[in-house]
Every structure is written in structure tokens, then in C-alpha cells.
N, C-alpha and C positions, 0 to 999 in steps of 0.2 A: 429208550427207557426199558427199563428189565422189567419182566415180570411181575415182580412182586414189591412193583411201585416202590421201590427208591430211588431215593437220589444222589449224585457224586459232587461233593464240594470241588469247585478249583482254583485254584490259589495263584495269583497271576503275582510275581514279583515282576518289578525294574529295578534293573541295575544300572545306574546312576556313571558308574565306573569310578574311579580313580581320580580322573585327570578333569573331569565337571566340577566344580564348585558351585555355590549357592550365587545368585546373579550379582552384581556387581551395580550398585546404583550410582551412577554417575551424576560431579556435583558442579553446578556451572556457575564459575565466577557472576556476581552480580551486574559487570561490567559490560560481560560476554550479554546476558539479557537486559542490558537495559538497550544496548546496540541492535538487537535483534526485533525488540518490540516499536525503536523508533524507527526500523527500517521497514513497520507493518502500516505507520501512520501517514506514510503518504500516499496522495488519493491514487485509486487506480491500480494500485500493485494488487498480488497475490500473493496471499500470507502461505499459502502452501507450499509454493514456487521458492522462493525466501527461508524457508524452512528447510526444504530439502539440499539449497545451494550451502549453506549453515551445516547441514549435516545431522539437522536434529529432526526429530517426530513432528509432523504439521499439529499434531494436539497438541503436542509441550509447547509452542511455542504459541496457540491460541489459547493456552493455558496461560504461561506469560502475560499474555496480552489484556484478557480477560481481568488477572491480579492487579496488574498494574493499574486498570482503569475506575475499578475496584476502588483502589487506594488513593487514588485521584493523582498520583505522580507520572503521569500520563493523559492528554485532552484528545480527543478522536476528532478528527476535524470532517466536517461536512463535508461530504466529495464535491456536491456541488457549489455551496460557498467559496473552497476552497480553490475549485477550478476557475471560479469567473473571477475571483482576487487576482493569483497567480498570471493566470493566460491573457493576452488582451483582447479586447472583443472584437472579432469580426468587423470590419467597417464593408462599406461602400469603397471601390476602387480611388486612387489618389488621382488628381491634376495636379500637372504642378506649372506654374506660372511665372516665367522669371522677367523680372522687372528691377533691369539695371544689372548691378549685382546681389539683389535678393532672387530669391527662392521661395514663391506661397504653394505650400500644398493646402490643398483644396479638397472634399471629397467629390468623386464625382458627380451629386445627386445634390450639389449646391444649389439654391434658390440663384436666379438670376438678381435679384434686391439684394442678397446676402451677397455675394461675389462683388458688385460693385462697393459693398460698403466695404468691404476687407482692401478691393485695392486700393478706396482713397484713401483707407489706413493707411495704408502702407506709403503711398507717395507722398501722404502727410508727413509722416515721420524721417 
């Protein structure tokens, strides 16, 4: 600073150049997002994961998701609901017991009362 306490304006331009344009907003078929937000609603994925494979921004596409649910043209399904429908449940290991030419699977942690009554089922029948 000088002496006698002034000061220097400075004037910063950008140049933009030529060949920049203003940005280009890009418009995605309805089709492309309705594919993308039902590829968000099965249990277990990663919506970011999905997005990036997509080629789109992880926010657009929880933006999507977000709208859709919004408008109710989309139900989010309980992960856990959804797994124990889906998947079968763990049992107990199987016996199997062949008698003639049938086949009884059994689990292994059958009551002995319960197993006799299933085979005289079965040599009932």
C-alpha cells in the first residue's frame, strides 16, 4: 500500500472462449427412468452402484426415486418383508427315507411320534 492510503481496483475478467457454450441439460426419456428407479427397488442393491453403471449422477437418480415414490407410481418394498417372502427359510438339515418307491423328507430335528405318524401315512396310502 502507498503512502498516501490509496487503493488499486482490479478487475479480474474470464474468458469463457469461443468454443464453451452455456451447459447443455440433458433430457432422459421417461422410459430410461422408470427402468432405472425399478432397478433401485429390489432389496439389497445399491442405488449409487446402479447409477454410476447407468452413467447417471447417484443424486439424479435418488432424485428419481424420491419423485416417483412421491407420486405413488412406485411402492418401496420392505427389505426385510421382502427377503423372508422371496428367500426360503432356513430349515433344519433333511432325512430322507425311502420306503418302497417313495421318498419322505423329513427334517432332521423330527419328534420321534411325528415320524411314526408320517410313515404310517404313507404306508397307508
Amino acid at each position: 500500500m502507498s503512502g498516501d492510503r490509496t487503493f488499486h481496483i482490479v478487475e479480474a475478467v474470464v474468458d469463457r472462449g469461443e468454443d464453451i457454450g452455456a451447459t447443455v441439460r440433458r433430457h432422459w426419456p421417461d422410459a430410461f427412468k422408470e427402468q432405472a428407479v425399478a432397478a433401485t427397488l429390489a432389496p439389497g442393491v445399491n442405488v449409487s452402484a446402479i447409477a454410476r453403471q447407468m452413467g447417471i449422477s447417484p443424486s439424479q437418480l435418488f432424485g428419481w426415486r424420491r419423485l416417483a415414490l412421491a407420486k405413488g407410481r412406485v411402492v418401496e418394498r420392505n427389505d426385510a418383508a421382502s427377503l423372508s417372502s422371496e428367500m426360503p427359510a432356513r430349515s433344519a438339515p433333511l432325512v430322507e427315507i425311502v420306503l418302497g418307491t417313495i421318498v419322505v423328507r423329513v427334517p432332521a430335528d423330527i419328534g420321534e411320534a411325528d415320524l411314526r405318524r408320517v410313515i404310517r401315512a404313507v404306508r397307508a396310502a
